[in-house]
C-alpha positions, 0 to 999 in steps of 0.5 A: 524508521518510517518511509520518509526517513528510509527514502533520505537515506537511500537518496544519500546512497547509505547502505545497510547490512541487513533490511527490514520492510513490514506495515500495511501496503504489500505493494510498498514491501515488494517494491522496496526489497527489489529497489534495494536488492538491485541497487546492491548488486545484479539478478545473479548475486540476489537469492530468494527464499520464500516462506516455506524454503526458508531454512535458518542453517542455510541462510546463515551459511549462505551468509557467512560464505562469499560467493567464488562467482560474485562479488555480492551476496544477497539473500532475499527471506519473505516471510508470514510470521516473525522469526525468533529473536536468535535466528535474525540476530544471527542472520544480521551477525553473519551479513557483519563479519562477511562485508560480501553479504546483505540479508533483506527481510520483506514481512508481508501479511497481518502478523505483528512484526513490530518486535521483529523490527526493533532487532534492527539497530544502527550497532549493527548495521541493520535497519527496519522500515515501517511501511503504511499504504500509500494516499492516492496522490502517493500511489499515483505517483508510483504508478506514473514513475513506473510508467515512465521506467516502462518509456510509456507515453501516457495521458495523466488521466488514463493513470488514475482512471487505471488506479480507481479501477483497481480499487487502489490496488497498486499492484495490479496497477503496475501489472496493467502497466506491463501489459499496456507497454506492449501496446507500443500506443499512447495510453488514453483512458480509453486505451485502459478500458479496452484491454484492462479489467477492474477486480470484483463485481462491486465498483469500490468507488461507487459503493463508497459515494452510495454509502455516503449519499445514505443509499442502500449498501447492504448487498455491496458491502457483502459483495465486498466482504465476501470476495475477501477485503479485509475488515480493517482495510475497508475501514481505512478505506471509508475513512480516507474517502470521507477526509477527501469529502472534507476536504473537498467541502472545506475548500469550497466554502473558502475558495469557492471551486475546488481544485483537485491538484490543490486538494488530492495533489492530483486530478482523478478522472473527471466522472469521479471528481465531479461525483465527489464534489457534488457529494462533499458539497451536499453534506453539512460541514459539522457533520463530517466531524460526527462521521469521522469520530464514529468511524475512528471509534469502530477502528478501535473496537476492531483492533482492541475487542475480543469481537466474535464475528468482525465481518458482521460487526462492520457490515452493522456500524458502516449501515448506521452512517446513512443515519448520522448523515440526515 
């Protein structure tokens, strides 16, 4: 089951047995294992296991044994690698012949856990939910719902500066919203830049617009690498970047002036939009489709080829975009 699918289900208030969160945004994992854990019961009713605590015995006895404090039992397991087929069948099992138990299951990192999933069924009561990163308009609206969850009186502009700065980290973002409701002040762009601070030493934004503008990003994207980004991450990144170009372009030549809301589905501050759009706008229409193909053809060489040494080979194919660009 996909997000969309999920959020009907919970506007409906229709409840599971056992839950399953994996994909791509860690953010998104957390974030829907704690939305529905305290939608099933309170802070003391909820048990976590994480990792290494995980202990298959333990778990299944936790589950088939009501609470004599609570009227809920919730069980939390966050796990790295995909369990055997038995233990979460069992698991699932248990939380169906105790009504009191609910088991969610939030898979975080790289691991393959697609086969995992389809141990979730409507049989039995469970459900797996794929999670992919968010677009930036999607990503903005959490942070905004978090804001107003924190009473927060904000500027719309502070919050998607707040999201650049992060490179689009949404967890870090949520944990500078913590920070600034302290402030008991309204939230000004200003306000972000005074007490927040941007990871890495390499501004994400500006190295995407210089990868695009054919400038030399040599010692950027090694920056970028070393500090641990993810190869396919980066990637994925790129290629939003350069779909918001096209858009940007495409929007400009039928319109005229392009509008952020109409395009993105929110406004970015203002520094970064006009840098964006003066960038869409310099490069030829046809050559977007050449750029994109190039980029979708690296994805798939990544996630499909035995490649000694990912790092180096995406460092080589992202140098060669300066070229395709002139």
């Amino acid at each position: 089951m996909y997000r969309n699918e999920f959020d009907n289900k919970l506007r409906q208030n229709e409840t599971f047995n056992a839950y399953m969160f994996y994909g791509q945004s860690s953010f998104l994992i957390d974030y829907y294992t704690n939305l529905v854990s305290n939608s099933l019961g309170s802070k003391d009713e909820i048990e976590k296991l994480y990792y290494d605590d995980y202990n298959f015995k333990y778990a299944k006895d936790k589950l088939l044994q009501s609470s004599l404090f609570a009227s809920n039992n919730i069980l939390i397991i966050k796990i790295e690698k995909k369990l055997p087929k038995k233990e979460v069948s069992e698991l699932i099992e248990a939380c169906n012949i105790n009504p009191d138990s609910k088991v969610i299951f939030a898979c975080m990192g790289d691991s393959d856990f697609k086969a995992m999933g389809g141990y979730f069924t409507a049989k039995t009561k469970s459900v797996s939910v794929r999670l992919f990163s968010p677009f930036a308009n999607e990503a903005v609206k959490l942070i905004e719902n978090h804001a107003r969850s924190l009473n927060l009186n904000y500027e719309m502009s502070a919050l998607n500066h707040l999201y650049f700065m992060h490179r689009q980290d949404l967890s870090l973002c949520i944990n500078d919203l913590e920070k600034l409701a302290i402030l008991n002040e309204k939230i000004s762009t200003d306000k972000v830049n005074a007490h927040c601070f941007g990871i890495g030493a390499v501004n994400f934004e500006d190295f995407l617009h210089n990868l695009l503008s054919s400038a030399d990003i040599s010692e950027e994207l090694s920056i970028l690498l070393e500090e641990g980004m993810n190869e396919i991450y980066l990637l994925t990144q790129v290629t939003s970047f350069v779909q918001q170009l096209f858009m940007i372009s495409s929007y400009a030549r039928v319109f005229g002036e392009p509008n952020a809301k109409e395009i993105l589905g929110f406004v970015p501050p203002k520094n970064v939009w006009e840098k964006k759009t003066r960038l869409a706008i310099n490069i030829k229409p046809e050559k977007f489709l050449e750029i994109l193909t190039y980029l979708l053809n690296i994805e798939l060489e990544l996630k499909s080829s035995k490649i000694s040494d990912s790092n180096l080979y995406l460092q080589a194919c992202l140098r060669k975009i300066s070229v395709l660009i002139r």
